[in-house]
N, CA, C and O of each residue as an XYZ file, in Angstrom:
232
protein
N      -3.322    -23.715     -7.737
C      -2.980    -22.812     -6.644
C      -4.258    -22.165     -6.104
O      -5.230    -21.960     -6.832
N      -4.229    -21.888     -4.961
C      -5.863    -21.445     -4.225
C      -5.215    -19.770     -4.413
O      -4.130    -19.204     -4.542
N      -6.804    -19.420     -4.324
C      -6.701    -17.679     -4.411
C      -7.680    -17.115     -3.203
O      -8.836    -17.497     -3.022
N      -7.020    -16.182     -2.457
C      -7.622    -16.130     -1.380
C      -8.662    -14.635     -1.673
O      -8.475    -14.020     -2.723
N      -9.237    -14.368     -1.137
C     -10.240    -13.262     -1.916
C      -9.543    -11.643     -1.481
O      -8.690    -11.545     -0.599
N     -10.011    -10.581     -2.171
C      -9.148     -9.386     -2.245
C      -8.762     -8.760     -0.510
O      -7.780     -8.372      0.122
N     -10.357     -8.992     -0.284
C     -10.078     -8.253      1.545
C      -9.112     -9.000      2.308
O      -9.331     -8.877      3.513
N      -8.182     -9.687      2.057
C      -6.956    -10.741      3.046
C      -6.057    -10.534      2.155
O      -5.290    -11.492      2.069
N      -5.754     -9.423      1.236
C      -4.266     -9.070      1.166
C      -4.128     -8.023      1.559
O      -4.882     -7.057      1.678
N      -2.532     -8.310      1.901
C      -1.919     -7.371      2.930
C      -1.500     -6.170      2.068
O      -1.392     -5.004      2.446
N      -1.222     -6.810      0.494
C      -0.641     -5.120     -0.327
C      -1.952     -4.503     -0.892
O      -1.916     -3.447     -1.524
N      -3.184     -5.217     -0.641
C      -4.101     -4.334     -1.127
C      -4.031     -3.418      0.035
O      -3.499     -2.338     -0.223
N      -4.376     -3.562      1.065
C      -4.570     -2.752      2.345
C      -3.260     -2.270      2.433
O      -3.208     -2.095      1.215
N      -2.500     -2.017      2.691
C      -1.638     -1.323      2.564
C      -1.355     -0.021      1.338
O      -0.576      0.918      1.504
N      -2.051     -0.218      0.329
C      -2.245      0.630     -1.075
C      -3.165      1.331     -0.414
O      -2.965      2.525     -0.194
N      -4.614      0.540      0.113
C      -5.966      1.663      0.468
C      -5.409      2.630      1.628
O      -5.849      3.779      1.674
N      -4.191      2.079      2.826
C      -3.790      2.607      3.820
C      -3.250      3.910      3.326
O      -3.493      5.011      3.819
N      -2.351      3.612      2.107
C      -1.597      5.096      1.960
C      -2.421      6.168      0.559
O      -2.113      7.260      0.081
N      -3.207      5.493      0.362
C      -3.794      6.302     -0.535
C      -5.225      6.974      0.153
O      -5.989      7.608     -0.575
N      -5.528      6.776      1.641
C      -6.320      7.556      2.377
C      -4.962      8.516      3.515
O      -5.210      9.223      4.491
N      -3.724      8.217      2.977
C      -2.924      8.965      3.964
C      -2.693      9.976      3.098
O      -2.502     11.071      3.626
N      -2.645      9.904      1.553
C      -2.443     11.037      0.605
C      -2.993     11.885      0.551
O      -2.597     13.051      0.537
N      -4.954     11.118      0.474
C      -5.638     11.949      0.284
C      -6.129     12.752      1.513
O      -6.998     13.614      1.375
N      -5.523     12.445      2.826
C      -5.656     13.206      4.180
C      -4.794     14.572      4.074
O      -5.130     15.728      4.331
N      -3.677     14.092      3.648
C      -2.590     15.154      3.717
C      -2.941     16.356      2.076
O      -2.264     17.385      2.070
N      -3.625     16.216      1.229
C      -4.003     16.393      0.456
C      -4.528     17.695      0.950
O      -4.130     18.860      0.969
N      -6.074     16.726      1.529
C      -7.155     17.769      2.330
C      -6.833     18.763      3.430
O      -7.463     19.684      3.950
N      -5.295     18.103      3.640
C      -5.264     19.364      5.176
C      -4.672     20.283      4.507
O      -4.428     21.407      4.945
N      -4.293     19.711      2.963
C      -3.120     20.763      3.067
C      -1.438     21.118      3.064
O      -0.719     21.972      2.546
N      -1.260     19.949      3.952
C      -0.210     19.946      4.561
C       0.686     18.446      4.516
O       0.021     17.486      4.907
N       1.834     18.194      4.170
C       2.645     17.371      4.149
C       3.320     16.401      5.126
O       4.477     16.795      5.265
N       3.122     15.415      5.787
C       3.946     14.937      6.438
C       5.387     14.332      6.376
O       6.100     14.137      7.360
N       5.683     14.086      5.187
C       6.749     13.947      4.989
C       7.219     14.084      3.287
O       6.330     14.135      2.438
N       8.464     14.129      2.947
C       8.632     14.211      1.125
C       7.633     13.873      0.159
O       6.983     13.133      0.898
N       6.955     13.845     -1.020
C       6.046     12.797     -1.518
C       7.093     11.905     -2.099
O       6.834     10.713     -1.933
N       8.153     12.142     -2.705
C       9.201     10.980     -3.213
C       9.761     10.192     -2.021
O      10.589      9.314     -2.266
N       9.464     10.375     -1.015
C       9.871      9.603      0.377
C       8.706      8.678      0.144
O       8.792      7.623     -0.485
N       7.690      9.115      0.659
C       6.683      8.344      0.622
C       6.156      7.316     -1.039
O       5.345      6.416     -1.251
N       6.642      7.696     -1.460
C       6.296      6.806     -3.202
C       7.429      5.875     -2.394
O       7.182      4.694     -2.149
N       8.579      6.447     -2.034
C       9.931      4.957     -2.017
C       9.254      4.256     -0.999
O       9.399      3.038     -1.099
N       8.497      4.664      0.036
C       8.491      4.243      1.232
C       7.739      2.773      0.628
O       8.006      1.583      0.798
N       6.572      3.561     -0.225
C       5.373      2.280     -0.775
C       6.040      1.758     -1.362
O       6.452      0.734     -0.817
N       6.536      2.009     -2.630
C       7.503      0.726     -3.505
C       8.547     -0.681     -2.366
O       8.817     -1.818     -2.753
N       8.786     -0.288     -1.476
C      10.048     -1.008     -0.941
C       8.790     -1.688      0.089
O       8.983     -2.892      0.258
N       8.040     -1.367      0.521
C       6.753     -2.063      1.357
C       6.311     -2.997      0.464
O       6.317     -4.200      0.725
N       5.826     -2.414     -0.848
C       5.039     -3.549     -2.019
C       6.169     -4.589     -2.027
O       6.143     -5.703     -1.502
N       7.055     -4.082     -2.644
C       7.927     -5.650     -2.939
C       8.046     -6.057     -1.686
O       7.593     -7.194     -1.553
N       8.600     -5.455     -0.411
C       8.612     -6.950      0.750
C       7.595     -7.480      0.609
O       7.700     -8.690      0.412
N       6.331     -6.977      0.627
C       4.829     -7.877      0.967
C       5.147     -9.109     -0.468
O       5.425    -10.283     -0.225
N       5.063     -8.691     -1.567
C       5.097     -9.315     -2.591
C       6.362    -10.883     -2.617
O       6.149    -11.970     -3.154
N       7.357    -10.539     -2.005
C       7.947    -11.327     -1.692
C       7.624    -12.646     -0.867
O       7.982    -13.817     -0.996
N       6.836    -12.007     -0.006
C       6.565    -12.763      0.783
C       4.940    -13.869      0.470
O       4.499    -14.797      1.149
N       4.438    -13.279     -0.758
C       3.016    -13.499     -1.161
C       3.331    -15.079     -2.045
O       4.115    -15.364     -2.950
N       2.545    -15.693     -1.457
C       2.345    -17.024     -2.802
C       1.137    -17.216     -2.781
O       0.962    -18.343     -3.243
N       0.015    -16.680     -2.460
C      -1.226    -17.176     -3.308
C      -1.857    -16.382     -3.828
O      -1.876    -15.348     -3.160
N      -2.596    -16.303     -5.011
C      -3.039    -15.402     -6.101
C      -4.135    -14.627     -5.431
O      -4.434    -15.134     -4.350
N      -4.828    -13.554     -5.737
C      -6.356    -12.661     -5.517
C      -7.258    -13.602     -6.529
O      -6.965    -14.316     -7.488
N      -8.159    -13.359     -6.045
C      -9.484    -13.664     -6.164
C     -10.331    -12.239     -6.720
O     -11.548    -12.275     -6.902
């Protein structure tokens, strides 16, 4: 099976996406939405992406 290298997955970037949205909302202060919203929001994002994934990281 080919492995495509880390920067061309979509659930890595998506992890770095919300873990600079944490640490934004962190720094302001201020909340944009539930944090248990947002944990479900990522879990149910990871598995679609994951679903959809067939070739390994690099």
């Amino acid at each position: 099976m080919n492995a495509k290298k880390w920067y061309a997955s979509k659930t890595i970037w998506t992890n770095v996406a919300a873990l600079a949205a944490v640490g934004a909302q962190a720094a302001v202060g201020n909340s944009v939405m539930d944090p248990a919203l947002q944990a479900a929001l990522l879990a149910v994002t990871n598995t679609a992406l994951r679903l959809f994934t067939s070739e390994r990281v690099a």
